[in-house]
Each structure stands twice: as C-alpha cells, then as structure tokens.
MARBA-298272 format. One record per atom (N, C-alpha, C): residue in one letter; y, x, z; residue number from 1. Coordinates in Angstrom, 2 decimals, padded with zeros to 5 digits. Layout:
% residues N
SITE paba      yy      xx      zz rokol
SITE    A       Y       X       Z   NUM
...
% end
This chain:
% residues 102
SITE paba      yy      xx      zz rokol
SITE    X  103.48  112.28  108.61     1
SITE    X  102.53  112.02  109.68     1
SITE    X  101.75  110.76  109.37     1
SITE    X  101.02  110.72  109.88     2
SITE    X  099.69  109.26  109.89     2
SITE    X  100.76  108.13  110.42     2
SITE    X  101.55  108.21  111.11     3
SITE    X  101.90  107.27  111.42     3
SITE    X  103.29  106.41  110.28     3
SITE    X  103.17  107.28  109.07     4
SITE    X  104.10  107.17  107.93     4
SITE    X  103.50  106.37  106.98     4
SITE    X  102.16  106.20  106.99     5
SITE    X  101.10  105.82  105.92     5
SITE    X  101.35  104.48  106.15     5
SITE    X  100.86  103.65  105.29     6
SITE    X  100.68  101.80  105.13     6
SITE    X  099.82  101.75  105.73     6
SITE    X  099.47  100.42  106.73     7
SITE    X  097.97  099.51  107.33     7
SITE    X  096.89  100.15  106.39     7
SITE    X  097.17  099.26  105.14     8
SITE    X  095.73  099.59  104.22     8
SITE    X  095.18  101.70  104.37     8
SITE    X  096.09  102.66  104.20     9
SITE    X  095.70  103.29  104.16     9
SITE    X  095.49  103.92  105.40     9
SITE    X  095.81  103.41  106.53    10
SITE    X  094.89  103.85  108.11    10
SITE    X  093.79  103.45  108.01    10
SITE    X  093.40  102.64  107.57    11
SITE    X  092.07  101.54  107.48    11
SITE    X  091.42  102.50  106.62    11
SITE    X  091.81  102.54  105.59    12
SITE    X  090.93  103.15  104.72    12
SITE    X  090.23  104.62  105.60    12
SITE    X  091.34  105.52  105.78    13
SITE    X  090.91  106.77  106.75    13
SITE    X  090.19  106.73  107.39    13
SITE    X  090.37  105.37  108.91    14
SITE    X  089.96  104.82  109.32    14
SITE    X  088.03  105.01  109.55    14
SITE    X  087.79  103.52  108.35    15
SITE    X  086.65  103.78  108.09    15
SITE    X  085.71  104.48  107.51    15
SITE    X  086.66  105.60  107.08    16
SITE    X  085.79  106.47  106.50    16
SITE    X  085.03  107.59  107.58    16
SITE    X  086.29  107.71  108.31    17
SITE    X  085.85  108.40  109.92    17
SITE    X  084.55  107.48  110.03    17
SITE    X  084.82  106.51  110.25    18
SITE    X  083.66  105.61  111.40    18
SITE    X  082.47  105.75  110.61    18
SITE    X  082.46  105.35  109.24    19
SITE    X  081.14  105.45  108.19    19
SITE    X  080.58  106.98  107.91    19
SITE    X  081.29  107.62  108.55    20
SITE    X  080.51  108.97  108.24    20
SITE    X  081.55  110.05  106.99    20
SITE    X  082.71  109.87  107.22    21
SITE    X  083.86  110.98  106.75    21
SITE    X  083.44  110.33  105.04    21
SITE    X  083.27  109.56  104.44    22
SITE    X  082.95  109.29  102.92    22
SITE    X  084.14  109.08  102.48    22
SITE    X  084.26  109.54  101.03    23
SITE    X  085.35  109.60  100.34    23
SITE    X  086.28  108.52  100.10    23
SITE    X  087.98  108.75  099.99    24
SITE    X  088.76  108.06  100.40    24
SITE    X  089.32  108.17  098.80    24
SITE    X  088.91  106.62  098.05    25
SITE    X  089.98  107.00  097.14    25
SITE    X  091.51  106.72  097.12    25
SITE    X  092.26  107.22  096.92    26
SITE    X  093.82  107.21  096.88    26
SITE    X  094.50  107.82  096.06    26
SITE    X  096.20  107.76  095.89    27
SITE    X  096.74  108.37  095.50    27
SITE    X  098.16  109.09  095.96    27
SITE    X  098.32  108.40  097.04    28
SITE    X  099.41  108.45  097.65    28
SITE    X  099.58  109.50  098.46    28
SITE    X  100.37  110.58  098.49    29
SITE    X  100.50  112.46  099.00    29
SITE    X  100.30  112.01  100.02    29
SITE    X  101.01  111.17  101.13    30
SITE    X  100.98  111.61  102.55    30
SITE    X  099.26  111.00  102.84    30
SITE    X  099.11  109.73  102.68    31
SITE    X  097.51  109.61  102.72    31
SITE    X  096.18  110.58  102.10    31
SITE    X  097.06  111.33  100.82    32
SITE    X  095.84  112.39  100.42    32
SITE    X  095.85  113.43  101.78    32
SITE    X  097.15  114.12  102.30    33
SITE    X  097.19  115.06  103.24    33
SITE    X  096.69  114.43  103.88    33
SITE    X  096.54  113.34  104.70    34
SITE    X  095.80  112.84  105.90    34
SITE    X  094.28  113.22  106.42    34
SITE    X  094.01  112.60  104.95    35
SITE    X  092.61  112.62  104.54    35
SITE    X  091.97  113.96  104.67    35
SITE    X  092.43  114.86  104.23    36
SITE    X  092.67  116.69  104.13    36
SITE    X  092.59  117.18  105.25    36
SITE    X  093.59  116.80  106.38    37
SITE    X  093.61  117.33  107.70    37
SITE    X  092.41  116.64  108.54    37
SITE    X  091.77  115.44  108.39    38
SITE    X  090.77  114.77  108.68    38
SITE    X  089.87  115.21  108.20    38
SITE    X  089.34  115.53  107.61    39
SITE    X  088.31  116.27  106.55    39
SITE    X  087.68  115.19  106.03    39
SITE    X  087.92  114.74  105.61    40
SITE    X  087.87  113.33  104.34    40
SITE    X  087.70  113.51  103.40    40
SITE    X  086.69  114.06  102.26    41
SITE    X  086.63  113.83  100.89    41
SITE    X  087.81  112.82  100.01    41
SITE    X  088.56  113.09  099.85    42
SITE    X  090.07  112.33  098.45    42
SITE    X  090.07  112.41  097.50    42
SITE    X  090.09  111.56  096.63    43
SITE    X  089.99  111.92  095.21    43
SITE    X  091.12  110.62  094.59    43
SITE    X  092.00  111.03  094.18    44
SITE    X  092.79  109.99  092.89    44
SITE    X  092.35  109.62  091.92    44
SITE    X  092.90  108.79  091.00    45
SITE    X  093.05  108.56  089.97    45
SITE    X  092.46  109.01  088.73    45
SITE    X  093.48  110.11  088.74    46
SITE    X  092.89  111.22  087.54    46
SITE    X  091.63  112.02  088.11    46
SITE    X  091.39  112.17  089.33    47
SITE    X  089.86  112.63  090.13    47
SITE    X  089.29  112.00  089.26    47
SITE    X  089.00  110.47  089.59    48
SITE    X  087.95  109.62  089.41    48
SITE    X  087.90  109.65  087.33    48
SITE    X  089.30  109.44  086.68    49
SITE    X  088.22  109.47  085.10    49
SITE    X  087.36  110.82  085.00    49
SITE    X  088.50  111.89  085.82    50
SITE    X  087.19  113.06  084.60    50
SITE    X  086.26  113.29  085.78    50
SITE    X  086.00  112.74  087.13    51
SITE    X  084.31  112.18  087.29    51
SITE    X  083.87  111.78  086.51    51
SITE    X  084.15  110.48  086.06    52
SITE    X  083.06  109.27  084.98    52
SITE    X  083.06  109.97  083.71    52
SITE    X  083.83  111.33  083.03    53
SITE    X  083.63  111.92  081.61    53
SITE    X  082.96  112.90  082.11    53
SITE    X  082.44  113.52  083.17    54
SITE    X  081.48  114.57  083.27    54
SITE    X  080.36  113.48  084.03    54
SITE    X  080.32  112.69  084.26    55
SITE    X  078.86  111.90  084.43    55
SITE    X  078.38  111.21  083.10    55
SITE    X  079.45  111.13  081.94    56
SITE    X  079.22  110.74  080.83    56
SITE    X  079.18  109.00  080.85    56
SITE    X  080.17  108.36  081.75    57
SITE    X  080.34  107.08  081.54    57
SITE    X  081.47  106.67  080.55    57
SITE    X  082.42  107.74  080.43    58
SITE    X  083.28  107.78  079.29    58
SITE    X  083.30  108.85  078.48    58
SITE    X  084.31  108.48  077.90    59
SITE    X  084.25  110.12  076.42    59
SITE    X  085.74  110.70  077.06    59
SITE    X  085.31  111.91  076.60    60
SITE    X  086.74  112.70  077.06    60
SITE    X  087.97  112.43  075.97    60
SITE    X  087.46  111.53  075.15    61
SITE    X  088.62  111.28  074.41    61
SITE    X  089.19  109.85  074.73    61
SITE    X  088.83  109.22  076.05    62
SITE    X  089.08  107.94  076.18    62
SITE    X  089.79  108.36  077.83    62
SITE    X  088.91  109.29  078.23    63
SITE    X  089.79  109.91  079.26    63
SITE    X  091.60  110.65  078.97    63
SITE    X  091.49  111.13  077.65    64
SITE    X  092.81  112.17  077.30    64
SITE    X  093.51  110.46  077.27    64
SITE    X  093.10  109.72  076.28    65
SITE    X  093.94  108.65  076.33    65
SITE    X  094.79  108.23  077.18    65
SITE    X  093.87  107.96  078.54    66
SITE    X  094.38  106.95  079.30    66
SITE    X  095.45  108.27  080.64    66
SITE    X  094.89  109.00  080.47    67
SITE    X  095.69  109.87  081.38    67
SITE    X  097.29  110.14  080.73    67
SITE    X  096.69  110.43  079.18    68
SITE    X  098.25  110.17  078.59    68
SITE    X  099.37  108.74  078.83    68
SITE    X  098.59  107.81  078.94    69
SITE    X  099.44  106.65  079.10    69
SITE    X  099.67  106.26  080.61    69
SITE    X  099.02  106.66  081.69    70
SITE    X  099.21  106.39  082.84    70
SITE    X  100.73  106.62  083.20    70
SITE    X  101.51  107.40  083.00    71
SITE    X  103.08  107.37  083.26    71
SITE    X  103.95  105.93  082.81    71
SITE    X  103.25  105.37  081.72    72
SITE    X  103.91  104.47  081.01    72
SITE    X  103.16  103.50  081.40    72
SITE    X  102.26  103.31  081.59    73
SITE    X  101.37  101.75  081.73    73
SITE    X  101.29  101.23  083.31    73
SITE    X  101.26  102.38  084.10    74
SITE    X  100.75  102.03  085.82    74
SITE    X  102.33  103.03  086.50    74
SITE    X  102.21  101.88  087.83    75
SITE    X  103.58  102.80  088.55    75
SITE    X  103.03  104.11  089.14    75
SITE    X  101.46  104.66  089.00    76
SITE    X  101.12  106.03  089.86    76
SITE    X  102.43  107.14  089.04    76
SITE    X  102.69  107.88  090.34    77
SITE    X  103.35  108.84  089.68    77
SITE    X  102.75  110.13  089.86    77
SITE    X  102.60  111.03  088.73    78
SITE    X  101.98  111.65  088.66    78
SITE    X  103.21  112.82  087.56    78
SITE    X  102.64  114.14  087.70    79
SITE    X  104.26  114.62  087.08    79
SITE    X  103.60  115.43  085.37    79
SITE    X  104.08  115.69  084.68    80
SITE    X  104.02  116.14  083.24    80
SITE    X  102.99  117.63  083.79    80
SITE    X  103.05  118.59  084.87    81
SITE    X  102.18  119.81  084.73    81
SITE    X  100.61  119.05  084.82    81
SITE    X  100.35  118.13  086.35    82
SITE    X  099.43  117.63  086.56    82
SITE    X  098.96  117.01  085.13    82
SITE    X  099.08  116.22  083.72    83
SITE    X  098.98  115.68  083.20    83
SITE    X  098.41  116.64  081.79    83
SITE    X  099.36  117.66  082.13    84
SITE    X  099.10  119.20  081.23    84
SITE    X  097.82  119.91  081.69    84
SITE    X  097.53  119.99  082.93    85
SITE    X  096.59  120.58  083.63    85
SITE    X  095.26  119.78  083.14    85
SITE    X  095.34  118.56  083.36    86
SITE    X  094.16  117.67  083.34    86
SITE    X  093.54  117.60  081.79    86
SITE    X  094.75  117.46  080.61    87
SITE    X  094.15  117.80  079.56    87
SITE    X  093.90  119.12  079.18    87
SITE    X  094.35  120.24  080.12    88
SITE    X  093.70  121.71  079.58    88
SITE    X  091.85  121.37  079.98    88
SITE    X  091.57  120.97  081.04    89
SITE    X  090.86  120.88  081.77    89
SITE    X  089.32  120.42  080.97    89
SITE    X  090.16  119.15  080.16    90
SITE    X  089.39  118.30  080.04    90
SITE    X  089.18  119.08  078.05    90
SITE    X  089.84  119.79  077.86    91
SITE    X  089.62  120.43  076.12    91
SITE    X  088.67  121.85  076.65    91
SITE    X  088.75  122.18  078.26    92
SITE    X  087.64  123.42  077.99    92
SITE    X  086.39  122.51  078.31    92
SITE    X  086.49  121.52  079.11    93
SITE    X  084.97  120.86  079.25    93
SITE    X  084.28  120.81  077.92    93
SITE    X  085.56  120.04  076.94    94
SITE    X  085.15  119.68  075.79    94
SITE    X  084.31  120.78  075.22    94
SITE    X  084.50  122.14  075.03    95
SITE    X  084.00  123.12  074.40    95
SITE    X  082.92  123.86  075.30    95
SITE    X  082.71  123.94  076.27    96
SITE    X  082.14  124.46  077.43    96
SITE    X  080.12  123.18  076.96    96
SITE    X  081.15  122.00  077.10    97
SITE    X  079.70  121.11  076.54    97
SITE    X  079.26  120.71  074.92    97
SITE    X  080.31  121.10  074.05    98
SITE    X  079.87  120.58  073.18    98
SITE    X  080.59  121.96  071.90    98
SITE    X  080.18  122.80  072.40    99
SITE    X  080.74  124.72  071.76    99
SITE    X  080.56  123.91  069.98    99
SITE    X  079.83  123.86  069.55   100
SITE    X  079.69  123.08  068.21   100
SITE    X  080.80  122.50  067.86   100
SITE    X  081.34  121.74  068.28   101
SITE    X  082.50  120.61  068.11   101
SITE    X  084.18  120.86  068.53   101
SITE    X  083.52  121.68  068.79   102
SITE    X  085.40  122.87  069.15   102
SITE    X  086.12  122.99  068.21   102
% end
C-alpha cells in the first residue's frame, strides 16, 4: 500500500499528481505499483539507459556494459531474467538499426 512507501517517494507521486501526472523516476516495486495504480508514467533505471541509447546519447555497447555491472556496482536489485531481457532487447535494437553491423 502507499502507505508502505518512504516520505521521498509520496512526494515524488505526490508531485507528479499536482504537476500534471509527469513521470516518476524510481525503482522501488511498491512505489513503481503506486505510480501504476495512479496513472503515473515510471520508469527505472534500466528504463532510463536504453532511453538515452535509442535517443542516441549513449552506445548500446556502453549501455550492455553498465547494465551488466549494475548487480555488482549499485545496491538496485534487479534479477538475472530482467538483465537477460534487457540485453536481448538491446542486440535486436542493435540489428533492427544498424542490419549492416549484425
């Protein structure tokens, strides 16, 4: 329930209600569901790199990197399918944009 979440992440919900429902970044399940049942745009972590590798602020090979090391470098927990998923994801972009280089 909402009432399970941390200060910071009522606030965050919060103002996103008040500002006009704008996206809530997070990572944390019960605050992503919140956000969900609120109709809140959510996006994590791994959301946000392969945003910035399909806006082309990074390379998808700097994205595979860091998603690979996120278990080991940062406390997000995130589980081995999600991590499997994200690099399937991110090897069909690869070919989908750059069929040449496959």
């Amino acid at each position: 329930s909402i009432i399970d979440l941390d200060q910071g992440e009522i606030e965050a919900l919060a103002l996103s209600i008040v500002k006009g429902r704008h996206m809530v970044l997070c990572d944390d399940a019960d605050a992503r569901t919140a956000a969900i049942v609120l109709g809140i745009p959510v996006r994590g972590t791994i959301g946000i790199l392969t945003l910035a590798m399909y806006r082309g602020l990074i390379t998808p090979t700097e994205v595979e990197n860091l998603i690979i090391e996120l278990p080991n470098r940062t406390t997000l927990y995130t589980t081995p399918k999600l991590i499997a998923q994200t690099l399937e994801t991110i090897k069909d972009w690869r070919k989908k944009s750059h069929p040449s280089k496959s």
